[in-house]
PDB file of N, H, CA, C and O in Angstrom:
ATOM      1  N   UNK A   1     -70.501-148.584 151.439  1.00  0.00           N
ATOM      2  CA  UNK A   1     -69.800-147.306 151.379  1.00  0.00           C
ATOM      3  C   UNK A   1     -68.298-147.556 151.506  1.00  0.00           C
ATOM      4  O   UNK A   1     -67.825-148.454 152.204  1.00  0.00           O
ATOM      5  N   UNK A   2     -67.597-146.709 150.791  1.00  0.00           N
ATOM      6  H   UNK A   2     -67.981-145.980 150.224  1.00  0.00           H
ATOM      7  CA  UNK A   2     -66.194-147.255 151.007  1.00  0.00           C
ATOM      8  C   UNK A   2     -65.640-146.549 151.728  1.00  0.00           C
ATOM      9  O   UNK A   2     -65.972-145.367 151.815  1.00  0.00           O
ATOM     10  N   UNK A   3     -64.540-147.126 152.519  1.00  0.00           N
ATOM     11  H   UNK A   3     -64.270-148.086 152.448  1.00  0.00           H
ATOM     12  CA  UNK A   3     -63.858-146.472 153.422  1.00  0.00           C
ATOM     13  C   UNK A   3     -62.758-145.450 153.276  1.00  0.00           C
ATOM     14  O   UNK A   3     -62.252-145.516 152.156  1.00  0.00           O
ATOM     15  N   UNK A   4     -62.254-144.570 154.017  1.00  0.00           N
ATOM     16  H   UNK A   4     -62.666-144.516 154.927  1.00  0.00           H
ATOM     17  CA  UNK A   4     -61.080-143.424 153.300  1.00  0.00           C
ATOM     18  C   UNK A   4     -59.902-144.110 154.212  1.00  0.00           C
ATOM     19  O   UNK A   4     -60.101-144.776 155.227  1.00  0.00           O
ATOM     20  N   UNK A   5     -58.645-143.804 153.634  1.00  0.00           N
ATOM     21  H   UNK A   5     -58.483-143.262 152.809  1.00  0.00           H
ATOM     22  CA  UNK A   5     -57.666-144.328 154.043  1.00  0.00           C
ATOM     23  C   UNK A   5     -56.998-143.952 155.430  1.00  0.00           C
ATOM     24  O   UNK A   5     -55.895-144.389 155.758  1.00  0.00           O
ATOM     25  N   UNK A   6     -57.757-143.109 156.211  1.00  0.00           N
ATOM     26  H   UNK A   6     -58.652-142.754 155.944  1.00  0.00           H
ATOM     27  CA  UNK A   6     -57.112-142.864 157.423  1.00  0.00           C
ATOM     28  C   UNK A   6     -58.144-143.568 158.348  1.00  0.00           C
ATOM     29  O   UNK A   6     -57.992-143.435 159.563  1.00  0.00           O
ATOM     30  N   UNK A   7     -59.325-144.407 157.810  1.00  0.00           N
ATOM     31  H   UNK A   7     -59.449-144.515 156.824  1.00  0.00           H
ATOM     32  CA  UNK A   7     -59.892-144.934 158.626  1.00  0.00           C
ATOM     33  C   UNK A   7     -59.500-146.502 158.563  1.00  0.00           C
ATOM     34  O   UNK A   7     -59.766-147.398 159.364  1.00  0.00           O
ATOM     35  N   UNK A   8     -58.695-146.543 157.201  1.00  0.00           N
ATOM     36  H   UNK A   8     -58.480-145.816 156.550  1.00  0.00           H
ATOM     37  CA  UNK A   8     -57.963-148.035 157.251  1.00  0.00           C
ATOM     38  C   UNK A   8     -56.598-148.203 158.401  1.00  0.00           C
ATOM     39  O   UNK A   8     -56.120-149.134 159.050  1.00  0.00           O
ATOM     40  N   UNK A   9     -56.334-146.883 158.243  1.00  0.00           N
ATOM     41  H   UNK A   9     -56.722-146.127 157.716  1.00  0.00           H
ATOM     42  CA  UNK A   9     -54.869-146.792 159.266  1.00  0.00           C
ATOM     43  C   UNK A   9     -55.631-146.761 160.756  1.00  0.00           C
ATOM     44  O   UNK A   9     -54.802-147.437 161.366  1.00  0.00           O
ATOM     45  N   UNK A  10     -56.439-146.502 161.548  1.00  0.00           N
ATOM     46  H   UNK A  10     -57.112-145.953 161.053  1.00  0.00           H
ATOM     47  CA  UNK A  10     -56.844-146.208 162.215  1.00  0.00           C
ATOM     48  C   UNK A  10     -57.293-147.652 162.929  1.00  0.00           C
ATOM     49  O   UNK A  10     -57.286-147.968 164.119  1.00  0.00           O
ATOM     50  N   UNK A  11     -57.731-148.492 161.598  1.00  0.00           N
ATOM     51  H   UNK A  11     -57.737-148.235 160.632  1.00  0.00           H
ATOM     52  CA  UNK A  11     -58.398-149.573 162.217  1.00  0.00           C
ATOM     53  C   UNK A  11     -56.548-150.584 162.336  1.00  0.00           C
ATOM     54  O   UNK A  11     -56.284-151.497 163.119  1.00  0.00           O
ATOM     55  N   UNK A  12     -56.113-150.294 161.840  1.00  0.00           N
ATOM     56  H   UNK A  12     -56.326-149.552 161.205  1.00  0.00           H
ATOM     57  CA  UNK A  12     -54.708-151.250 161.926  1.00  0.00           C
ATOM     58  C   UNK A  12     -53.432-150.447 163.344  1.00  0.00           C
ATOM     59  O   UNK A  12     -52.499-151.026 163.901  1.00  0.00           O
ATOM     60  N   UNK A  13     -53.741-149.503 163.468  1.00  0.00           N
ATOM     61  H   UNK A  13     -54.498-149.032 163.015  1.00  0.00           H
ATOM     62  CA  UNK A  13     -53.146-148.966 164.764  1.00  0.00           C
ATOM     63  C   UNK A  13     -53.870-149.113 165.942  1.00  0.00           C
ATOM     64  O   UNK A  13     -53.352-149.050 167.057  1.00  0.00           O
ATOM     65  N   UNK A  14     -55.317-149.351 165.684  1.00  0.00           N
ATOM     66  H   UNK A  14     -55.737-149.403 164.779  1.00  0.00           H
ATOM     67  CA  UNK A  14     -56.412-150.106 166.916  1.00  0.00           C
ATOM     68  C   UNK A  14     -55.961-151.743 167.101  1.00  0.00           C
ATOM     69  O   UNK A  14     -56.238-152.422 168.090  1.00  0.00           O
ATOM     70  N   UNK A  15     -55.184-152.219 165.882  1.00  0.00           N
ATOM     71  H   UNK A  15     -54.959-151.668 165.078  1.00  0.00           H
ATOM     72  CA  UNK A  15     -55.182-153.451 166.192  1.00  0.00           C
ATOM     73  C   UNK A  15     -53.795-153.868 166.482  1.00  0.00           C
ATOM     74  O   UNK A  15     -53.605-155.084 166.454  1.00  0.00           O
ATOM     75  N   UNK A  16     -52.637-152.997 166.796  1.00  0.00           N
ATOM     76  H   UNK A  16     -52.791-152.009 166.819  1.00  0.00           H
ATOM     77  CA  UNK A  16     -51.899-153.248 166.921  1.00  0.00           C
ATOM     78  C   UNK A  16     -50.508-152.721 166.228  1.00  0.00           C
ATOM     79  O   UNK A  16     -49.426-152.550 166.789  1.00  0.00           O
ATOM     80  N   UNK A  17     -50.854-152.503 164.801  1.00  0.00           N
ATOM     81  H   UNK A  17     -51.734-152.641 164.345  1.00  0.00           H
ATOM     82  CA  UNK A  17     -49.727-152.211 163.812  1.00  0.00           C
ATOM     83  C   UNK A  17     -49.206-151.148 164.182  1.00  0.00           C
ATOM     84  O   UNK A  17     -49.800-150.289 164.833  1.00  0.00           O
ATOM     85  N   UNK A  18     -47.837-151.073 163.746  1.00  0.00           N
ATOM     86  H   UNK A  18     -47.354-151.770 163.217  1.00  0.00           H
ATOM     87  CA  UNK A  18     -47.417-149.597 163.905  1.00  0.00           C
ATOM     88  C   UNK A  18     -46.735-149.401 162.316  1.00  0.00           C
ATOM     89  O   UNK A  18     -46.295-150.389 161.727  1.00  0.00           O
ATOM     90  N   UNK A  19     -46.698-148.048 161.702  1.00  0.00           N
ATOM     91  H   UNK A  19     -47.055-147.246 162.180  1.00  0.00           H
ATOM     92  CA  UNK A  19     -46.040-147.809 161.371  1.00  0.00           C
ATOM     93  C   UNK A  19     -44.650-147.905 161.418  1.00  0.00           C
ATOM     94  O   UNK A  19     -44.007-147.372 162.322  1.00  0.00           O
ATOM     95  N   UNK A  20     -44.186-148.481 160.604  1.00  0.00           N
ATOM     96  H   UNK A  20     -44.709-148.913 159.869  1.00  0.00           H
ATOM     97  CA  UNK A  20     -42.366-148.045 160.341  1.00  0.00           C
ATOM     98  C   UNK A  20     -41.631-147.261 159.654  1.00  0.00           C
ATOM     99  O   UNK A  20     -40.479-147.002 160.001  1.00  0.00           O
ATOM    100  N   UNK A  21     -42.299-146.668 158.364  1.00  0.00           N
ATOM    101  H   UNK A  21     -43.235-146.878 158.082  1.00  0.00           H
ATOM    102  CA  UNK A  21     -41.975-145.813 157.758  1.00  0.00           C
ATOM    103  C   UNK A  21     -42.959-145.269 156.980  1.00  0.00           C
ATOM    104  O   UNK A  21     -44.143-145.582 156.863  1.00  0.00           O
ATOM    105  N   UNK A  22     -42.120-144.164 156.317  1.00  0.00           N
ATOM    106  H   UNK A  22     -41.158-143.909 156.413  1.00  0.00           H
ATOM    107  CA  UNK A  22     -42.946-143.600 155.334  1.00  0.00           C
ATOM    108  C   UNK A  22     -42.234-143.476 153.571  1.00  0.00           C
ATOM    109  O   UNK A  22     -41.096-143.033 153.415  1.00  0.00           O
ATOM    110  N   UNK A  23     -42.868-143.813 152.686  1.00  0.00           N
ATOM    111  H   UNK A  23     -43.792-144.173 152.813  1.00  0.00           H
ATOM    112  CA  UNK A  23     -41.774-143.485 151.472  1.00  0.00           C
ATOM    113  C   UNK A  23     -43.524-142.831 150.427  1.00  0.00           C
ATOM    114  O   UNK A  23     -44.571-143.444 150.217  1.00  0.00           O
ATOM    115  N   UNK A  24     -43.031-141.168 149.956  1.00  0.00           N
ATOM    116  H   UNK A  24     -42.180-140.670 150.126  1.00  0.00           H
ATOM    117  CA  UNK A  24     -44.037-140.849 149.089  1.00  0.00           C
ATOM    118  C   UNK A  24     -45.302-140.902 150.440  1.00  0.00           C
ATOM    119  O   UNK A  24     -45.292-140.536 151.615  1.00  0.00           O
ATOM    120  N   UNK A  25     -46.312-141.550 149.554  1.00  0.00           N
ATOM    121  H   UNK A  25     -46.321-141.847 148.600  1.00  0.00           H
ATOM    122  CA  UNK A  25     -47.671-141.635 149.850  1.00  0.00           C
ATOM    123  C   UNK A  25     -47.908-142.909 150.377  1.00  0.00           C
ATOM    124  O   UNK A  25     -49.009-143.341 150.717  1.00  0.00           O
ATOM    125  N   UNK A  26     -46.325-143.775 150.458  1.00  0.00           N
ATOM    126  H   UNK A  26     -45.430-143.425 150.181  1.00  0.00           H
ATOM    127  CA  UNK A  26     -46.936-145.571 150.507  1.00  0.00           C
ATOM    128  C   UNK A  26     -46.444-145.307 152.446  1.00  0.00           C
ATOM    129  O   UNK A  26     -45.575-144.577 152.922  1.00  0.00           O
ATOM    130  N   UNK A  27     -47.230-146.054 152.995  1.00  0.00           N
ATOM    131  H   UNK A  27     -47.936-146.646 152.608  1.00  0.00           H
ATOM    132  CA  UNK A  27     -47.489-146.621 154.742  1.00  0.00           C
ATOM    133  C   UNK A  27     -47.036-147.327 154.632  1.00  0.00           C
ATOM    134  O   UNK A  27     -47.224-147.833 153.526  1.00  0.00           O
ATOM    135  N   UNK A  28     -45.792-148.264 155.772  1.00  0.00           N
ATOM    136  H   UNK A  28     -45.639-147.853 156.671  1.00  0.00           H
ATOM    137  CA  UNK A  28     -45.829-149.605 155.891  1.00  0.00           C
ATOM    138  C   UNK A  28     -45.937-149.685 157.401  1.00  0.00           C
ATOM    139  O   UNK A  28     -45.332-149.112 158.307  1.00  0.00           O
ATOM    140  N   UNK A  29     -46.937-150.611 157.371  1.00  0.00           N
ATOM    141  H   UNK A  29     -47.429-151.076 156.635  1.00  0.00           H
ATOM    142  CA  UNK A  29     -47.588-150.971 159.281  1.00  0.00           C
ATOM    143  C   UNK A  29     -47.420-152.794 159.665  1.00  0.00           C
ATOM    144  O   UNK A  29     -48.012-153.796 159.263  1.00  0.00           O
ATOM    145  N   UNK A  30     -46.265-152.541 160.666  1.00  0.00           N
ATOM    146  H   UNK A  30     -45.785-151.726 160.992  1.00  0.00           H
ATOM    147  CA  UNK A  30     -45.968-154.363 160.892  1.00  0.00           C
ATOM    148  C   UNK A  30     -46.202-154.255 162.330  1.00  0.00           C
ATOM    149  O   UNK A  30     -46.096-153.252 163.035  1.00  0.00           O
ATOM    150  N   UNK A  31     -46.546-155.479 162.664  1.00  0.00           N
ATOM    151  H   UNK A  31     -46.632-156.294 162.091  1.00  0.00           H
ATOM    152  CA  UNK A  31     -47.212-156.239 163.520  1.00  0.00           C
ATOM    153  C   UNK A  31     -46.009-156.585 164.631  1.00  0.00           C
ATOM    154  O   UNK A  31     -44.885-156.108 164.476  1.00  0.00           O
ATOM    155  N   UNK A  32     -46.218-157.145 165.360  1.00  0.00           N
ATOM    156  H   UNK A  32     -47.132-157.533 165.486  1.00  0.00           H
ATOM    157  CA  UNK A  32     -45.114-158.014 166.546  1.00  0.00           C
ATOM    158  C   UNK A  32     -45.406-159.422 166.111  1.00  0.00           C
ATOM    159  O   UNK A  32     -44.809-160.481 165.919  1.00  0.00           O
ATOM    160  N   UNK A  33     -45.973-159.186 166.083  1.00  0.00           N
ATOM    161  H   UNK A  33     -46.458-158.326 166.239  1.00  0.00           H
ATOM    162  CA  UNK A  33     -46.615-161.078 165.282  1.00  0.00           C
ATOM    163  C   UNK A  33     -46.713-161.505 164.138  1.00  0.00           C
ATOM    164  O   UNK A  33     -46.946-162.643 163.732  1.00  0.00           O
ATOM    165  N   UNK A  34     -46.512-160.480 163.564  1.00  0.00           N
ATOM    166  H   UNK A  34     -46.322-159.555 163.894  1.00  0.00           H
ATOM    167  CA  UNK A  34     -46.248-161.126 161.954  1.00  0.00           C
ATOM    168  C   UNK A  34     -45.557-160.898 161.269  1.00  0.00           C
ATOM    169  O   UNK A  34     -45.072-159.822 161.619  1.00  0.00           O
ATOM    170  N   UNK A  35     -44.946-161.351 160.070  1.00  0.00           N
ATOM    171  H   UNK A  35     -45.340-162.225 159.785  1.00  0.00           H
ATOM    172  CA  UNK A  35     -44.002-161.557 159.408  1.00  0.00           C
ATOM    173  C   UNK A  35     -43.491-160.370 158.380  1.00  0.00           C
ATOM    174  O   UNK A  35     -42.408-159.881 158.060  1.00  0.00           O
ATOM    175  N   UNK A  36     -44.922-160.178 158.032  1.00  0.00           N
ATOM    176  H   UNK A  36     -45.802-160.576 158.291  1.00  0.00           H
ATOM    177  CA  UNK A  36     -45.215-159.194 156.431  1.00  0.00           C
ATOM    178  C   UNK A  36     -45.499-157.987 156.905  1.00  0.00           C
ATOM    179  O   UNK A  36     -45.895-157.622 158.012  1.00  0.00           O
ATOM    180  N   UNK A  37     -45.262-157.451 155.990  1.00  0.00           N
ATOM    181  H   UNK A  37     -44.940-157.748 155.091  1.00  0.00           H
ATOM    182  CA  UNK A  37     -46.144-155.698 156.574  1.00  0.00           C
ATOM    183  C   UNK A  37     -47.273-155.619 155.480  1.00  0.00           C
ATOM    184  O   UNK A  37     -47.390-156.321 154.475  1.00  0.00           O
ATOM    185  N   UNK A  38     -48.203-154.430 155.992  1.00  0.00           N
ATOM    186  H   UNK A  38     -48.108-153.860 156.808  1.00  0.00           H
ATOM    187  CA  UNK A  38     -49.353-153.965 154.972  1.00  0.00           C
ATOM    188  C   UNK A  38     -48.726-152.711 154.753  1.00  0.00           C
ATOM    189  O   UNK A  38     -48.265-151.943 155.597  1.00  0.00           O
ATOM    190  N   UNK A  39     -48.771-152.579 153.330  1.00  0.00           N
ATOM    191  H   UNK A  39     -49.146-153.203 152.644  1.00  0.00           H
ATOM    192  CA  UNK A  39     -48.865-151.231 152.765  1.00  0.00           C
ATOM    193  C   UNK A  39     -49.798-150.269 152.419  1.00  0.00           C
ATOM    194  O   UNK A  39     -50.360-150.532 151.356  1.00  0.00           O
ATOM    195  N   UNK A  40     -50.082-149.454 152.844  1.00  0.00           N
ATOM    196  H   UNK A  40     -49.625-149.240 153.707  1.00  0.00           H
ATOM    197  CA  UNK A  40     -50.960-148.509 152.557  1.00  0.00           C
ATOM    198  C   UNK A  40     -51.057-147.347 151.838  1.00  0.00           C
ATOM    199  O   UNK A  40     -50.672-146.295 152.349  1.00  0.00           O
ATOM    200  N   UNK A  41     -51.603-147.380 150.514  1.00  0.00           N
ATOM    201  H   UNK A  41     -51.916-148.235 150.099  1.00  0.00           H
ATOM    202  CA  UNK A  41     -50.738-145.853 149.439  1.00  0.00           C
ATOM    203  C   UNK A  41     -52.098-145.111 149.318  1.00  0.00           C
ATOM    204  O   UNK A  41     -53.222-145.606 149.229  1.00  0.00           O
ATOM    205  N   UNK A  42     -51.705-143.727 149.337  1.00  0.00           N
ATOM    206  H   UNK A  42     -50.793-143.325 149.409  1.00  0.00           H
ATOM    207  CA  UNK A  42     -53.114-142.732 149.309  1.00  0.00           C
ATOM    208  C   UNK A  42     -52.717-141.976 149.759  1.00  0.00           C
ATOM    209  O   UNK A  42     -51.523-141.973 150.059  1.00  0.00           O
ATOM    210  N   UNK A  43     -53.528-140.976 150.021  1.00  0.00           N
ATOM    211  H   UNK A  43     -54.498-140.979 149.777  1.00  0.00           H
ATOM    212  CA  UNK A  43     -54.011-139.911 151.182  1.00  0.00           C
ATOM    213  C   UNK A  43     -54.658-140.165 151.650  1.00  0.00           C
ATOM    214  O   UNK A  43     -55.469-140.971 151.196  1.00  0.00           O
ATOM    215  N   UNK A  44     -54.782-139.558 153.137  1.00  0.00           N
ATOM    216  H   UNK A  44     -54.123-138.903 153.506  1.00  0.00           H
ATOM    217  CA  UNK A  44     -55.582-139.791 154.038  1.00  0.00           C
ATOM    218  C   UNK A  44     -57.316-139.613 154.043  1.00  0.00           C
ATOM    219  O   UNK A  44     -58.358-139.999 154.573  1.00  0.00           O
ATOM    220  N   UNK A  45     -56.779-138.786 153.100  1.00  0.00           N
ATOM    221  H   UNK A  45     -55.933-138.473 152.669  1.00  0.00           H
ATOM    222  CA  UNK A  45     -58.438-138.729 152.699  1.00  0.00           C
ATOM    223  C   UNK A  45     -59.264-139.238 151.289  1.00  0.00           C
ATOM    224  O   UNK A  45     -60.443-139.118 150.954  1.00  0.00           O
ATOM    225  N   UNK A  46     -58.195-139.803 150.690  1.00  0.00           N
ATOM    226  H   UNK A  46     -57.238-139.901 150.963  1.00  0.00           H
ATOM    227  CA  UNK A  46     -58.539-140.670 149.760  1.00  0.00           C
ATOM    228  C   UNK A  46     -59.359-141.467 150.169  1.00  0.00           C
ATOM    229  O   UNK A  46     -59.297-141.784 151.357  1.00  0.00           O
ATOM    230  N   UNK A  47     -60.442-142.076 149.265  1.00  0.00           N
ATOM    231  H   UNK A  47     -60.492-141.818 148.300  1.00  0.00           H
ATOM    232  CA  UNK A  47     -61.445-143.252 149.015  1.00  0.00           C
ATOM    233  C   UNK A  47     -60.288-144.975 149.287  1.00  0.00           C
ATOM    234  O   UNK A  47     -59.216-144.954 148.683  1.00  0.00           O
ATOM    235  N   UNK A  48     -60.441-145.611 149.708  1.00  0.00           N
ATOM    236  H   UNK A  48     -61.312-145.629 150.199  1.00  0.00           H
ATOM    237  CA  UNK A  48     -59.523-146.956 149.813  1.00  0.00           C
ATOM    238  C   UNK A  48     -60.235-147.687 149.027  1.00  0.00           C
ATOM    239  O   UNK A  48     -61.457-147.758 149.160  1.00  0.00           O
ATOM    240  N   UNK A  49     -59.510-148.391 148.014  1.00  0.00           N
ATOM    241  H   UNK A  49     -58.518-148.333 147.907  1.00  0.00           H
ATOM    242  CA  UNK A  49     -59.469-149.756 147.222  1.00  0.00           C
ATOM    243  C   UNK A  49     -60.309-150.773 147.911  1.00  0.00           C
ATOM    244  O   UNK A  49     -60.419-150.839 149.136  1.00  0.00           O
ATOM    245  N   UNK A  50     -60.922-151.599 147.019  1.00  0.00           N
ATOM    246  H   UNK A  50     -60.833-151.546 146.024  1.00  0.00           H
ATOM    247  CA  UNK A  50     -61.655-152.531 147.615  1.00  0.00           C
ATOM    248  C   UNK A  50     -59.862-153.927 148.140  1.00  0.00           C
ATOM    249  O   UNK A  50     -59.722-154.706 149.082  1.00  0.00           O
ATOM    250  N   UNK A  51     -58.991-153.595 147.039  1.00  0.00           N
ATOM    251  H   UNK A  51     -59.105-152.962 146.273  1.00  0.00           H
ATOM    252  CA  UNK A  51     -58.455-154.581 147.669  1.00  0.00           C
ATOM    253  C   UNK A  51     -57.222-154.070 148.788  1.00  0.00           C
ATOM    254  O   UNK A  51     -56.365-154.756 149.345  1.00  0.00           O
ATOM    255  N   UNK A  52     -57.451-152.805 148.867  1.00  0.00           N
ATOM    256  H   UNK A  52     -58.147-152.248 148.414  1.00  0.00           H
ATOM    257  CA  UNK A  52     -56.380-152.346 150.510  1.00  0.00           C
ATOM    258  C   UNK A  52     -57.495-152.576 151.802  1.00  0.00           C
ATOM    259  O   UNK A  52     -57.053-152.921 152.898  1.00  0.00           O
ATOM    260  N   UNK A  53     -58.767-152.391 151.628  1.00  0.00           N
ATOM    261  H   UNK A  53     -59.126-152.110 150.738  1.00  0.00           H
ATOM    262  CA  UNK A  53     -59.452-152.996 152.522  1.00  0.00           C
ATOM    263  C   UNK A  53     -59.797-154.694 153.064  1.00  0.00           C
ATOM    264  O   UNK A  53     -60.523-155.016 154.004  1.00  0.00           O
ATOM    265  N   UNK A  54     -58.988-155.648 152.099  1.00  0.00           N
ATOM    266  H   UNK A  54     -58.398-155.387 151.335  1.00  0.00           H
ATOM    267  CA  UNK A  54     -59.352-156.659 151.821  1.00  0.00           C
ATOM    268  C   UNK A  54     -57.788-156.951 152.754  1.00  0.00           C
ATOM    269  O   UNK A  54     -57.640-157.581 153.801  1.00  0.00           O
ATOM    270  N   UNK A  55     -57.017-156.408 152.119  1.00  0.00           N
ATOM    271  H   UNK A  55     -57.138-155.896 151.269  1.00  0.00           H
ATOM    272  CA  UNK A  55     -55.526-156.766 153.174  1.00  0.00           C
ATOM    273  C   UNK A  55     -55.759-156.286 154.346  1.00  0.00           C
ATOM    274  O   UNK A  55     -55.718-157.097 155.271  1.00  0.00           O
ATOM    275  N   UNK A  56     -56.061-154.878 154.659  1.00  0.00           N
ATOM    276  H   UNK A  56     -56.094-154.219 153.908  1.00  0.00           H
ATOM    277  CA  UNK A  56     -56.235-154.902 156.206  1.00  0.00           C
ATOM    278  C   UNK A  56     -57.002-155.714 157.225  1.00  0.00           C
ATOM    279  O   UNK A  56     -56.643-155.757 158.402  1.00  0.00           O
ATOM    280  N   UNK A  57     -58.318-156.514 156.655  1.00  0.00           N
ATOM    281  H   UNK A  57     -58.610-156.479 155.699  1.00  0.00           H
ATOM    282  CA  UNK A  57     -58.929-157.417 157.147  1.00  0.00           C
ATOM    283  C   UNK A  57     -58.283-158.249 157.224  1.00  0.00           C
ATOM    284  O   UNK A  57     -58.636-158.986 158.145  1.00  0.00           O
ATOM    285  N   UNK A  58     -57.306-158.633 156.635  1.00  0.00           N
ATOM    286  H   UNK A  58     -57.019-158.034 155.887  1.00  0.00           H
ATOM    287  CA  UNK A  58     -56.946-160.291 156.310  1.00  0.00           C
ATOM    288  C   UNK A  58     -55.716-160.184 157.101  1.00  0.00           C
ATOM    289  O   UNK A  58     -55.340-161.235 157.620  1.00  0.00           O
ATOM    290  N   UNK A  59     -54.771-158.777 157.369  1.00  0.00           N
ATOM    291  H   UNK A  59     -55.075-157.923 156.947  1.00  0.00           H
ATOM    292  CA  UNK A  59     -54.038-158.545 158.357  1.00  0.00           C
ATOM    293  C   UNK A  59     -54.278-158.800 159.757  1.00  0.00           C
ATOM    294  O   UNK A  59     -53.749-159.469 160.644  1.00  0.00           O
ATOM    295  N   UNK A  60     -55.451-157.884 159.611  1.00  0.00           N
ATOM    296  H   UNK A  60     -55.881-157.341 158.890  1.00  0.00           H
ATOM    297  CA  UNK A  60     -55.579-158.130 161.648  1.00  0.00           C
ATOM    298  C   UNK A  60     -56.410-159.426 161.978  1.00  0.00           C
ATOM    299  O   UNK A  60     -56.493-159.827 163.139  1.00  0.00           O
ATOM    300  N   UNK A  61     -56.951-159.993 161.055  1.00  0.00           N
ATOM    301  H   UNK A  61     -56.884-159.667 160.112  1.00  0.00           H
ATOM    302  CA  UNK A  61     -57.411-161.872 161.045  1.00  0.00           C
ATOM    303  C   UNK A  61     -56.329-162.423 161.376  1.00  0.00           C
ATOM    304  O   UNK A  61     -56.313-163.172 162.353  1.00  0.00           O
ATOM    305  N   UNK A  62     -55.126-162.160 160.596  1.00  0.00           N
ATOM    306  H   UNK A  62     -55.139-161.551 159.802  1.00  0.00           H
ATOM    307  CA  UNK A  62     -53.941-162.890 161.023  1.00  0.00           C
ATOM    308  C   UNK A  62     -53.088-162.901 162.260  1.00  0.00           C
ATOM    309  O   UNK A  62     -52.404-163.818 162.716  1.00  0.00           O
ATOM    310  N   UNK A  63     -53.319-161.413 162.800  1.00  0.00           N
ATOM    311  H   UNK A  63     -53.874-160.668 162.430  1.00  0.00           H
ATOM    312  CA  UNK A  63     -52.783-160.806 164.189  1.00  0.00           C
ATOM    313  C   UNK A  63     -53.340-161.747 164.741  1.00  0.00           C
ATOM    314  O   UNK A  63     -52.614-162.727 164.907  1.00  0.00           O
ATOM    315  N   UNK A  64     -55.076-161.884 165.341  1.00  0.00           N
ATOM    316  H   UNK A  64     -55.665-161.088 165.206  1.00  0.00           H
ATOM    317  CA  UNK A  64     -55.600-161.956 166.341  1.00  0.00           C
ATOM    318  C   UNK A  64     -55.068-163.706 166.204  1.00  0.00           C
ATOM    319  O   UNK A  64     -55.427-164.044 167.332  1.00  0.00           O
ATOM    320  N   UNK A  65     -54.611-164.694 165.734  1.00  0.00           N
ATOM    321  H   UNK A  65     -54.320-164.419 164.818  1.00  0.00           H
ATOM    322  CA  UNK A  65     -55.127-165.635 165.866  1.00  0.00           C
ATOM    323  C   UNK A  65     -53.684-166.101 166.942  1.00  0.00           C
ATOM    324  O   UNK A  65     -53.648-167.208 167.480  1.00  0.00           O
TER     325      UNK A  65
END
């Protein structure tokens, strides 16, 4: 089942990210620990991309280590 985009933000503010801004519809959520930010474009209640779910995993993989 795919996930909606406020449950991608949800899982990246559980892990730490914060938001820094907003531009349009695009999120950007950076870390204390990392370098890059994830972007996040949608609505909140939009369906999420298999590959914005694929960065948020691979984001907070990168946090925790």
């Amino acid at each position: 089942m795919t996930k909606k985009i406020r449950e991608l933000i949800a899982e990246l503010e559980k892990a730490g990210f914060v938001n820094r801004g907003e531009k349009g519809s695009h999120r950007n959520f950076m870390h204390p620990l990392l370098i890059r930010s994830v972007v996040i474009s949608g609505k909140a209640g939009d369906d999420a991309k298999k590959y914005q779910e694929k960065a948020v995993e691979a984001a907070i993989a990168e946090a925790k280590k």
